[in-house]
C-alpha positions as CSV (number, residue, x, y, z in Angstrom):
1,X,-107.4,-19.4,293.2
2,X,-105.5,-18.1,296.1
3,X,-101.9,-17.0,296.3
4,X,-100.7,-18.6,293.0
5,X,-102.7,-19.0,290.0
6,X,-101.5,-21.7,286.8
7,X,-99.0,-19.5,284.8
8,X,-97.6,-20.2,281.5
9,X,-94.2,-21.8,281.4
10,X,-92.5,-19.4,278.3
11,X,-93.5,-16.3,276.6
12,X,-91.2,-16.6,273.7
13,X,-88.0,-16.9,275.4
14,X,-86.0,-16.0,272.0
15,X,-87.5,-13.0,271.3
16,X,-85.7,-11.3,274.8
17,X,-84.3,-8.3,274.2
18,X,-82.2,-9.0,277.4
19,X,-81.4,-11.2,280.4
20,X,-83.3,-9.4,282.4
21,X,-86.6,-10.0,280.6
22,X,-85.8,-13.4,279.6
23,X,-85.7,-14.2,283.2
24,X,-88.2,-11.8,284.5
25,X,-91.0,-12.1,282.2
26,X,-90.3,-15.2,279.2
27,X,-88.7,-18.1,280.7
28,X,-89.7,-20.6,283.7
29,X,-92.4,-17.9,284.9
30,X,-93.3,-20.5,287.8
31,X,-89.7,-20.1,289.5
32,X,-89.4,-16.7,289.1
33,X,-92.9,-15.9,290.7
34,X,-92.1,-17.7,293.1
35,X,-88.1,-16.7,293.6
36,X,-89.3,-12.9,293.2
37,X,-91.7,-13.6,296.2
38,X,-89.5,-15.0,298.3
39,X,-86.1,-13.8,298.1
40,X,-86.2,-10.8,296.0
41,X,-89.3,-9.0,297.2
42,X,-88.2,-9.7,301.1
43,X,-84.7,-8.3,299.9
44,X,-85.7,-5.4,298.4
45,X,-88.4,-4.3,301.4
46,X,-85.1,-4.7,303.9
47,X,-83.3,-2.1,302.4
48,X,-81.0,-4.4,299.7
49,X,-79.9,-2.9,296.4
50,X,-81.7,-4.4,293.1
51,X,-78.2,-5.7,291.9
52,X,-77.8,-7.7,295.5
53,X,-81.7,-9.0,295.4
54,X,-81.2,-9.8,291.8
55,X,-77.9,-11.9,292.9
56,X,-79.4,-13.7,295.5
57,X,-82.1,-14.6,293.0
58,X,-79.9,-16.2,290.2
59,X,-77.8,-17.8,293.7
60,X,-80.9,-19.3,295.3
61,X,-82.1,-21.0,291.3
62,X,-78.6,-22.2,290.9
63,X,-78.6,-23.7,294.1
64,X,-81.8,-25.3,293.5
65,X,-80.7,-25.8,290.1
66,X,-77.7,-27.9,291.9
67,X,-80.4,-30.5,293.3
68,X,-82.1,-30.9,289.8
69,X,-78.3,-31.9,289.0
70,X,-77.6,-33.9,291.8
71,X,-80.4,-36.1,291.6
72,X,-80.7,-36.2,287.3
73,X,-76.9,-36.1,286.5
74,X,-74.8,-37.0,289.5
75,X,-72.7,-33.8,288.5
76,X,-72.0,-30.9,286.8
77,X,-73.1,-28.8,290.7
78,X,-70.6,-26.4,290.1
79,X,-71.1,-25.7,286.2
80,X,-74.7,-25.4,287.8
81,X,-74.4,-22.7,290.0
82,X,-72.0,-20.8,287.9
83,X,-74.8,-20.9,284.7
84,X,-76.9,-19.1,287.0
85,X,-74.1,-16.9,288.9
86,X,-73.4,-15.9,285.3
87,X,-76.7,-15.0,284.1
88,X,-76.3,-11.9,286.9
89,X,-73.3,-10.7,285.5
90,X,-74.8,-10.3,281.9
91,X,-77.8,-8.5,283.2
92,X,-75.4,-5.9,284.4
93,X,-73.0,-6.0,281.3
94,X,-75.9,-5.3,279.3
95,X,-77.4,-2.2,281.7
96,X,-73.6,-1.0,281.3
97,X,-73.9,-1.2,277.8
98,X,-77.7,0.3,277.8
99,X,-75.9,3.4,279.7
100,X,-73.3,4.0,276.7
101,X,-75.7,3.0,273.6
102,X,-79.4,3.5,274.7
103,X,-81.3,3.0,271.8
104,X,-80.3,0.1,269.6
105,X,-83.3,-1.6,267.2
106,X,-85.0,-4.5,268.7
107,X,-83.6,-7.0,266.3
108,X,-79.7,-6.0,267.3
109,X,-81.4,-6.1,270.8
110,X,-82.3,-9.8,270.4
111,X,-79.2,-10.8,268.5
112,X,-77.4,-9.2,271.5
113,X,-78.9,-11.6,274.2
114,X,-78.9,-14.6,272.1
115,X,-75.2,-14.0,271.4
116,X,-74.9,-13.3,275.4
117,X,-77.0,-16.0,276.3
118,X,-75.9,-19.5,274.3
119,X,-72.7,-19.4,275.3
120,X,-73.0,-19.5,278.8
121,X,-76.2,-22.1,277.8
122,X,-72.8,-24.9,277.7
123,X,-73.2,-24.8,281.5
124,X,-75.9,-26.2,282.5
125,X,-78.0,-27.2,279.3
126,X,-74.7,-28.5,278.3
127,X,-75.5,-31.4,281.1
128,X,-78.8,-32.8,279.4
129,X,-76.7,-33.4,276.2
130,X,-74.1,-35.0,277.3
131,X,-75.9,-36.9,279.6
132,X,-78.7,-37.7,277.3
133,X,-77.5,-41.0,276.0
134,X,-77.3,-42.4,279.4
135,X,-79.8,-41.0,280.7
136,X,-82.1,-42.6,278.3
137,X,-80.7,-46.1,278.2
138,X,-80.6,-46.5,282.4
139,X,-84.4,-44.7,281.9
140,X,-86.5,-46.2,278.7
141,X,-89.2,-45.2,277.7
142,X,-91.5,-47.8,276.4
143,X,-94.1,-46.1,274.1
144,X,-97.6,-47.4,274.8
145,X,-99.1,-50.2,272.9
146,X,-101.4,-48.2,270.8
147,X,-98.6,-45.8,269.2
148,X,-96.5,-49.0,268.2
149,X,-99.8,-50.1,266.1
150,X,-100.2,-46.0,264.7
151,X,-96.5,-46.3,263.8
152,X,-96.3,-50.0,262.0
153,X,-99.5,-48.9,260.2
154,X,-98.2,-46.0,258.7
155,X,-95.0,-47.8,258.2
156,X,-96.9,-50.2,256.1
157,X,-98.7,-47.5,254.4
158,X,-96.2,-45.3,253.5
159,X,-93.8,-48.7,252.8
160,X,-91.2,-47.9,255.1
161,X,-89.2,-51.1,256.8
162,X,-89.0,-50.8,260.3
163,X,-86.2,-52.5,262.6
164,X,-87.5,-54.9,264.9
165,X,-86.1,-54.0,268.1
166,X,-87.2,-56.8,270.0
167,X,-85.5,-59.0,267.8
168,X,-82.5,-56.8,267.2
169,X,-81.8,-56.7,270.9
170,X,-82.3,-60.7,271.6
């Protein structure tokens, strides 16, 4: 299939047991193939240190990141690139921690990242929820024609009034 073949999107993101592998081998696998390939493999073959590679990784997806924000939100580029600045500096809080307390069960493991992980979510996810209900009334979505008859049939069925938004917004 050549160079790339069609990858899953997420392996089970929640169940990470750290950054590291919630980048690296659950989440967005299409970016990080491709960010691994070309920034942190070329990195690592010139002589740079994992921890730099791995920093100019999470630097060149927030920077792209900053486009996706740009062009969908009109804002929020710094928050952007600090999300991802930020996701570095876990990964090597948590090998720090790894160093002092090796073994931990996998469920403290998990609980660990999550608790690591949402927080620092307010950054960047935090821009699709605020922006949502703008976002959504300067960008309708007009469901097609068949789904309105599904829905007003089952409506009927199950006896449920529905608000007539033509006429509501007229």
């Amino acid at each position: 299939m050549g160079r790339y073949e069609c990858l899953a999107f997420n392996k089970y993101p929640w169940m990470s047991t750290s950054i590291a592998e919630l980048w690296g081998k659950r989440y967005n696998l299409l970016i990080h193939s491709f960010l691994k390939d070309s920034v942190y493999k070329p990195l690592r073959s010139n002589g740079c240190t994992k921890r730099i590679s791995s920093l100019a990784v999470f630097s060149m997806s927030g920077l792209l990141h900053m486009w996706v924000a740009r062009h969908t939100f009109r804002r929020g580029y710094l928050r952007t690139l600090l999300f991802f600045l930020t996701q570095s500096l876990m990964i090597e809080a948590q090998n720090l921690r790894r160093t002092k307390f090796p073994s931990l069960p996998k469920w403290a493991l998990i609980l660990e990242t999550v608790g690591m992980f949402l927080p620092s979510l307010y950054l960047y996810g935090g821009l699709f929820v605020e922006s949502f209900p703008e976002w959504a009334e300067n960008n309708p979505i007009e469901p097609p024609q068949w789904a309105k008859g599904v829905v007003r049939t089952l409506a009927e069925k199950l006896q449920i009034k529905l608000l007539d938004i033509e006429k509501a917004s007229g």
